[in-house]
C-alpha positions, 0 to 999 in steps of 0.5 A, a space after each residue: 622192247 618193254 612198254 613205257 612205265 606210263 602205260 600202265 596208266 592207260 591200262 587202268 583207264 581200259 579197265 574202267 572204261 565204264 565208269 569214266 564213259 559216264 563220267 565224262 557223259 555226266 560232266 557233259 551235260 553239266 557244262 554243255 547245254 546242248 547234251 542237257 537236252 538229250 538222253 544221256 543213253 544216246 551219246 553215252 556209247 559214242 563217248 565210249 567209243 570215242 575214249 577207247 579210240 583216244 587211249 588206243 592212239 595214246 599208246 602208239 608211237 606216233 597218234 595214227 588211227 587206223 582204218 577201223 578207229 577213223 571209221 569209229 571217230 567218223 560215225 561218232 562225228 556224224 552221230 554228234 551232228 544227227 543229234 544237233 550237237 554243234 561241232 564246237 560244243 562236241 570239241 568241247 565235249 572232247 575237251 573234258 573227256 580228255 581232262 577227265 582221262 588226264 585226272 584218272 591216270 594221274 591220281 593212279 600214277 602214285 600207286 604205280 610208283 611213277 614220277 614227274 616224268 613218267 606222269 608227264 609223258 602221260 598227260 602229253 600223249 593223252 592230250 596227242 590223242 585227243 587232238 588227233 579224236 578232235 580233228 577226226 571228229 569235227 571233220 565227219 561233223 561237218 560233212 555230216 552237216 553239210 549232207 544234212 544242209 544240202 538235203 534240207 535245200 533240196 527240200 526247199 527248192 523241191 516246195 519252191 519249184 512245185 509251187 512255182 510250177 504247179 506240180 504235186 498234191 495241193 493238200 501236201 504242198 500246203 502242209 509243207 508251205 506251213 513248217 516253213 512258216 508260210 501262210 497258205 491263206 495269204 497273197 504271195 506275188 511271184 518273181 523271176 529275175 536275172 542280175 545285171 552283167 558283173 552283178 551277184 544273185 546275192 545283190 539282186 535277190 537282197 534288192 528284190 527283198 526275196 533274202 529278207 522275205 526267206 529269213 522271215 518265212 514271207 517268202 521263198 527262192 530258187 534257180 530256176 533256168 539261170 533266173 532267180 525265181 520265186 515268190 514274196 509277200 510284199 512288194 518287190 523292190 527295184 531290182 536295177 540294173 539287174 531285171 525283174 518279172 513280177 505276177 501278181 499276188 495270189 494264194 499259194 495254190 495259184 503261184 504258178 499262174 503268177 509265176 508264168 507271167 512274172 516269167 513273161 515279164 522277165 522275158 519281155 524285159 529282157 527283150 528290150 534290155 529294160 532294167 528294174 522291177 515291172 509287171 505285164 501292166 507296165 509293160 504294156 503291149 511289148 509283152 505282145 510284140 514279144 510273145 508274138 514274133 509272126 505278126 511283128 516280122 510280117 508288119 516289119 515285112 510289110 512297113 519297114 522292109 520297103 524302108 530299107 530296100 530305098 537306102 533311106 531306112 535308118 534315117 526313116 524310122 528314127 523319125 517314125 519313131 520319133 514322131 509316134 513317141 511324140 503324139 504324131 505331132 509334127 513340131 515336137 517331133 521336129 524339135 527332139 530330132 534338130 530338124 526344121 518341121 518340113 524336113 520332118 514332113 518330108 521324110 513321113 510323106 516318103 514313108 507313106 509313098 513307099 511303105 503305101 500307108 497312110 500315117 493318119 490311119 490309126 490303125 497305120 500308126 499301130 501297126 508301125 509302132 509294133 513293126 519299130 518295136 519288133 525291130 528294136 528286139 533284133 539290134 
């Protein structure tokens, strides 16, 4: 079967080839900013390729690329995005390659003795072929940008994590820091924090201030273990309900030291199911009790154990707690708990005989508190 009288239109765009390429390339950087900043050599050629694959399809019965044009259009798509054309302005660049290849065909037409129809069939199928290029095109574009992300917050973390941990050259980690625009000489407080149970890592990480610190190069974050690490230079807002852990502010060379007590923090806050933002110095002494579960199981053993073998326990240690958290004083402890104040001094002189202790020792009054609050993490 003969080929279409229209094809003969496709054979002259073959054959100036050259010529339309560097049209279409001049028309680009004309109307696209984006390719005025590039040297036109450097896309000229994928323009090229781009056109030979369009005029290919356009003589197919039906517009499908084979295995070595998709392989072309691919490898043009992901040239467009290296050289940091956005994909919509490479559809656009598409655009006017096709209009350009449309004008050509059909000024030649005449010459050819084509009519209306012929010239019709023409444009319709040029303009299958590009949409089938644009498709193609734009989908390696955005692999090829996704690739290009996914590196670029693999570098990120990289920086975050080393800093974090105190890994890698000092020296190097300092150039790295600047090209994200961090200062090196300023004090940056680490931060390691969980979201509340039903709570996104967006929500916490907006209401710490780590999203706004990353967008303005006064901070960086990361997933560290399942918590969301990393460090800011202003003061952490309040993360509740979810949890945060904050060090203190600290040059970037010394995060790591800021980082393991922001994570002492956290855990410590995860211990008690604290919410909010708090530092080792609002913790206190629950940091203790937490990072040292050999002496609070023995002052458990040695305080509360006796508690729970009379039958009584329960009852005991909510007025021993009660009565610590109110300054050993027995009236306002007896109020808090509803209880007549000799109730309440019956209950203390019944721990004291059985845990053998005497409550007006300081030292007494210490150790039980740190016994009720090891106690407090097992429920």
């Amino acid at each position: 079967m003969a080929p279409p009288p229209w094809h003969l239109l496709l054979d002259v765009l073959l054959a100036e080839r050259a010529e339309l390429a560097a049209e279409i390339s001049r028309r680009m950087q004309r109307r696209l900013s984006v390719y005025r900043d590039i040297p036109i050599e450097d896309f000229e050629r994928h323009v090229a390729a781009a056109m030979e694959c369009a005029v290919a399809l356009a003589r197919a019965d039906v517009p499908r690329l084979s295995r070595r044009q998709t392989k072309v259009l691919e490898q043009v798509g992901e040239a467009q995005a290296v050289l940091g054309a956005p994909v919509d302005e490479m559809l656009l660049a598409w655009r006017i390659g096709v209009d350009v290849l449309v004008e050509r065909g059909v000024a030649a037409a005449p010459g050819f003795g084509l009519g209306d129809d012929q010239r019709l069939a023409f444009v319709r199928v040029t303009m299958a072929a590009g949409d089938v290029g644009m498709i193609t095109t734009a989908r390696a574009h955005r692999r090829a940008e996704l690739e290009r992300d996914r590196e670029a917050q693999d570098r990120r973390a990289s920086l975050v994590r080393a800093l974090l941990f105190g890994t890698g050259d000092p020296a190097e980690l300092r150039a790295r820091a600047k090209t994200y625009g961090l200062d090196p000489e300023g004090q940056y407080r680490a931060v390691r924090a969980q979201p509340a149970a039903g709570e996104s890592w967006r929500e916490v990480d907006r209401a710490i201030g780590l999203t706004d610190a990353a967008r303005d190069g006064r901070g960086m974050s990361v997933l560290v273990d399942a918590d969301l690490a990393g460090f800011q230079r202003d003061p952490p807002g309040d993360a509740s309900p979810g949890r945060a852990g904050v060090g203190p502010g600290v040059p970037l060379d010394r995060l790591a030291e800021s980082f393991r007590l922001a994570s002492r923090a956290l855990h410590t806050m995860r211990a008690f199911r604290l919410a909010g933002t708090r530092d080792l110095a609002q913790l206190g002494l629950h940091a203790a009790v937490v990072a040292d579960a050999d002496v609070g199981d023995a002052l458990c053993r040695r305080y509360l154990a006796p508690l729970a073998e009379s039958g009584s326990g329960p009852e005991i240690e909510a007025t021993l707690r009660e009565y610590l958290a109110a300054g050993a004083h027995v009236e306002t402890a007896a109020e808090r708990l509803h209880i007549h104040p000799n109730t309440l001094r019956y209950r203390l002189a019944r721990f004291e005989v059985l845990a053998g202790a005497q409550l007006r020792d300081p030292l007494v009054q210490f150790e039980l508190w740190w016994a009720l609050r090891r106690a407090v993490m097992d429920q």
